[in-house]
C-alpha angles and dihedrals in degrees: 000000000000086000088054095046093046094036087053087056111050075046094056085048094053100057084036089063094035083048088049090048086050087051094053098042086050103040108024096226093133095127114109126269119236128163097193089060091158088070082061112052105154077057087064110038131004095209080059087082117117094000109128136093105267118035107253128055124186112185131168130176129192119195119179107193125200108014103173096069110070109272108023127224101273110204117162126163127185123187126188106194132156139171125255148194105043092170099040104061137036121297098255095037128107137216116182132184123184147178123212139185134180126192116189126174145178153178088027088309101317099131113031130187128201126186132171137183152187115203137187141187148177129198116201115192111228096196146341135210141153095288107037148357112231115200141175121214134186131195143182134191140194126208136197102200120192126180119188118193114201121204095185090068087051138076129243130188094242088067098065118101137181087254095051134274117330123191097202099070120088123267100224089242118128087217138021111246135305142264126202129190124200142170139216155163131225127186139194156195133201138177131202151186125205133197128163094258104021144043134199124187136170120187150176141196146180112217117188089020099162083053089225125201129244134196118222111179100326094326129110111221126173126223113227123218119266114223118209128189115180135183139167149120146226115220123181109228112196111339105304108020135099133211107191122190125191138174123175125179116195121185130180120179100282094358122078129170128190123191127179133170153114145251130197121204109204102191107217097184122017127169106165104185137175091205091042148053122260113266111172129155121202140167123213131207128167149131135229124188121209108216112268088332109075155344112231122193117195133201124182143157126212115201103183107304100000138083133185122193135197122197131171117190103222099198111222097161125109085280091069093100095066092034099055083225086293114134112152150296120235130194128206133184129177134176124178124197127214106207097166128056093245097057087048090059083052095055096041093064131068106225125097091246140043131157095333132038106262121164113243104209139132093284108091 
C-alpha cells in the first residue's frame, strides 16, 4: 500500500511538471517567479544595471514554492553588476555593466531552467537644480536560456509492476528526456527623480523581444514577449529612518502578475561619517500583496552594505484549499562595494544622492 501511495504521487508529480511545460509552451509564462522582485533588479529591469550608490553590487535570492507536495518548485538568481567610467563620462552621469544567472527546478530536478545574462545601462541626467536631479537611463540585456527535461526523475506506465513502481525498468521512451537552448534580448527605460532626502522612479521593460523559438521534444514553440511597468519611491522619515513604496505590473500574452506594497527601514544605529566607514544598522518590515494570489510579509536587516530579506507568500487565491494557505518562502541577500573614494563619500551620507546621480530604491 506505502509503494502505491508513494508510486501515485511521483506520478502526480510527473503530469504536474509535463502540464507546467504545456503551460509554458502555451502560454509563454516560462520566466521565474519571485515575489521579492526588488532583490533582483536586473530581473526587472535591464536599465537598472550599475545604479546604485558604490560601485559593486553582489545580490543573490532563493524561493522554494509549494512546499506542502513532495519536492517543491527551486528557483534561485544571483547578479554581480557595478558602474564604470567615472572619468569618461559627465559627473552625473552613469555607465553599468552586470551579470546575471537564474536556476529553476522542478519535479526534483526533473525539469531544470538556466539562464544567463549580460546586462548593460546608462543614465543620462536631463537636468539638475537645487532641489533634484532628474535623469533618464536605458538599458539592454542578452540571454543564453537552456531546459533540460529528465525522464529518469518521472514516472512511466511501463514501470509499474504487480509488485509496485520500479525505476529500473525502462520508460518507453526512445530517449531520455530533452534538452532546448534558446537565446534572447530584453531592453529598458527608466526615469528618475532625485532629492537629498527622497526618490521617485517609474519604469518599463520588454523581456524575450526577438520572440525567439524553442524546441521542446520535437515541437517548435515560440517565447512571447514579458511586459513589465514599475513605479515607487524612497522617503526619509525623521533622521534615520526609510518609507519605500513600490508597485511592479508583468504581463505575458495570457499571464499577468501585480504586486504593491511598502517597507519601512527603522535605523537602530547610524553613524554616517566623512572621516569613517559606514557603520548603520536598520531593520526592515513591510507587505506586499500580489493581486488576488497572495499576502507576503517581509522581514530584513541591513548592517552597512549589506542587506539580508526574508519573504513568505501566504496564497489566498481560489488554490488555497489545496495549499493550506502555504506558498513559499524566498530568501535574498545583497552586498555593494565602494572601491573609489567617490563611491565611499556616497555611501557615508544618507541622502539618496552625492556627487553622482545614484537611485536610491528598495534594491539595495
Amino acid at each position: 500500500m506505502i509503494i502505491l501511495l508513494h508510486f501515485i504521487k511521483k506520478l502526480f508529480l510527473t503530469v504536474l511538471i509535463l502540464v507546467t511545460v504545456g503551460i509554458f509552451a502555451k502560454a509563454n509564462a516560462q520566466d521565474p517567479h519571485f515575489s521579492q522582485f526588488y532583490a533582483s533588479p536586473l530581473l526587472l529591469n535591464p536599465a537598472l544595471t550599475g545604479a546604485f550608490p558604490g560601485n559593486i553590487r553582489a545580490s543573490g535570492s532563493y524561493r522554494e514554492q509549494w512546499p506542502s507536495i513532495m519536492y517543491p518548485f527551486k528557483t534561485g538568481t544571483f547578479s554581480i553588476d557595478g558602474n564604470i567610467l567615472h572619468d569618461k563620462i559627465g559627473e552625473n552621469d552613469i555607465m553599468g555593466i552586470g551579470l546575471t544567472g537564474i536556476f529553476d527546478n522542478t519535479n526534483n530536478g526533473g525539469l531544470k531552467s538556466n539562464t544567463l545574462s549580460p546586462s548593460i545601462s546608462f543614465h543620462k541626467t536631463l537636468y539638475k537644480d537645487d532641489n533634484a536631479t532628474y535623469s533618464l537611463g536605458g538599458g539592454f540585456m542578452a540571454s543564453m536560456n537552456t531546459k533540460i527535461l529528465d525522464y529518469s526523475k518521472m514516472v512511466f506506465g511501463q514501470q509499474l509492476t504487480p509488485q509496485g513502481y520500479d525505476s529500473n525498468l525502462p520508460t518507453g521512451e526512445s530517449r531520455n528526456g530533452f534538452t532546448a537552448v534558446s537565446f534572447d534580448y530584453s531592453a529598458g527605460l527608466v526615469y528618475s527623480a532625485i532629492s537629498e532626502d527622497d526618490s521617485y522612479y517609474i519604469g518599463g521593460s520588454v523581456y524575450h523581444l526577438n520572440q525567439p523559438k524553442e524546441n521542446l521534444n520535437g515541437t517548435t514553440h515560440q517565447i512571447i514577449p514579458r511586459y513589465v511597468v514599475h513605479a515607487g519611491g524612497s522617503f526619509l522619515s525623521g533622521t534615520s529612518n526609510r518609507l519605500y513604496l513600490s508597485s511592479v505590473y508583468m504581463k505575458a500574452e495570457t499571464y499577468s502578475e501585480l504586486i504593491i506594497g511598502a517597507v519601512y527601514g527603522m535605523g537602530l544605529l547610524n553613524t554616517y561619517s566623512y572621516d569613517s566607514e559606514k557603520n548603520d544598522i536598520t531593520v526592515l518590515a513591510g507587505v506586499w500583496y500580489r493581486y488576488k494570489d497572495a499576502v507576503i510579509p517581509y522581514v530584513g536587516i541591513e548592517v552597512g552594505s549589506v542587506r539580508g530579506g526574508l519573504s513568505y507568500d501566504i496564497n489566498v487565491s481560489t488554490l488555497n484549499a489545496a495549499s493550506n494557505l502555504k506558498g513559499g518562502f524566498e530568501l535574498s541577500m545583497s552586498y555593494t562595494f565602494a572601491t573609489s573614494e567617490a563611491a565611499k563619500t556616497r555611501q557615508k551620507t544618507q541622502c539618496p544622492g552625492g556627487k553622482q546621480n545614484h537611485l536610491k530604491w528598495f534594491g539595495f
